[in-house]
N, C-alpha and C positions, 0 to 999 in steps of 0.2 A: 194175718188178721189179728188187732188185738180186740182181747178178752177184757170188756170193762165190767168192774163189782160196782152194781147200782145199790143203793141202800132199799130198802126194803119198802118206805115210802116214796119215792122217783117214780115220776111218769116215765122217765123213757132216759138212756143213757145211749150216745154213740160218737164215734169218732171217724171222721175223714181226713186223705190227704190227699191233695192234688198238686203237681210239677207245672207250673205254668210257664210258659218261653215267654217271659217278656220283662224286661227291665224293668226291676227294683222301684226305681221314681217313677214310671207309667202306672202302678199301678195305686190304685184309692178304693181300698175296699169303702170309706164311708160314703162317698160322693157316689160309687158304685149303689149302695144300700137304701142310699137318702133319695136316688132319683130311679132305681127301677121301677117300671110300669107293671099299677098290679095283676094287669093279663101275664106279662113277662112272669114275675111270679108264680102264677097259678100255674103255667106250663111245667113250671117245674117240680112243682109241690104238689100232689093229688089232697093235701090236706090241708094246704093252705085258703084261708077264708076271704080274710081282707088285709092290707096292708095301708100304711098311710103313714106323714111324717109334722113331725109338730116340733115346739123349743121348750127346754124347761125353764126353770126361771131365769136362769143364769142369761140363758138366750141360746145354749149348747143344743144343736139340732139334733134330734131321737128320732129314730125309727118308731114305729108302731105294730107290730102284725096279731092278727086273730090267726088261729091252727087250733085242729084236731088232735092231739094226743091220746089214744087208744079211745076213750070215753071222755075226756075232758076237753072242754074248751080254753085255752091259752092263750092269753095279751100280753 
């Protein structure tokens, strides 16, 4: 397990990894991101609020999410 140093103002610091069995090119974290369903979401997240996905100017597709971080709310 590693040991992350949060500075002293941080909501919250952490790190995961996970080995996934599946070819390199299968995989798209953004089109993943961009089109989970926000029930999908919520199962997994006890503190997840709302999710939703919008373009910025450029036209470059963004995620959105609202969360719970200890006391604070997150976008």
């Amino acid at each position: 397990m590693e040991i992350l140093q949060t500075p002293e103002n941080a909501l919250s610091a952490s790190s995961v990894s996970a080995i996934i069995n599946a070819p390199f090119e299968k995989v798209n974290i953004a089109d993943w991101l961009l089109n989970l369903p926000d029930a999908e979401y919520q199962r997994c997240s006890v503190h997840h609020i709302a999710a939703g996905s919008t373009v910025n100017f450029e036209g470059q597709p963004m995620s959105i999410n609202v969360e719970t971080i200890g006391d604070a709310l997150v976008v």
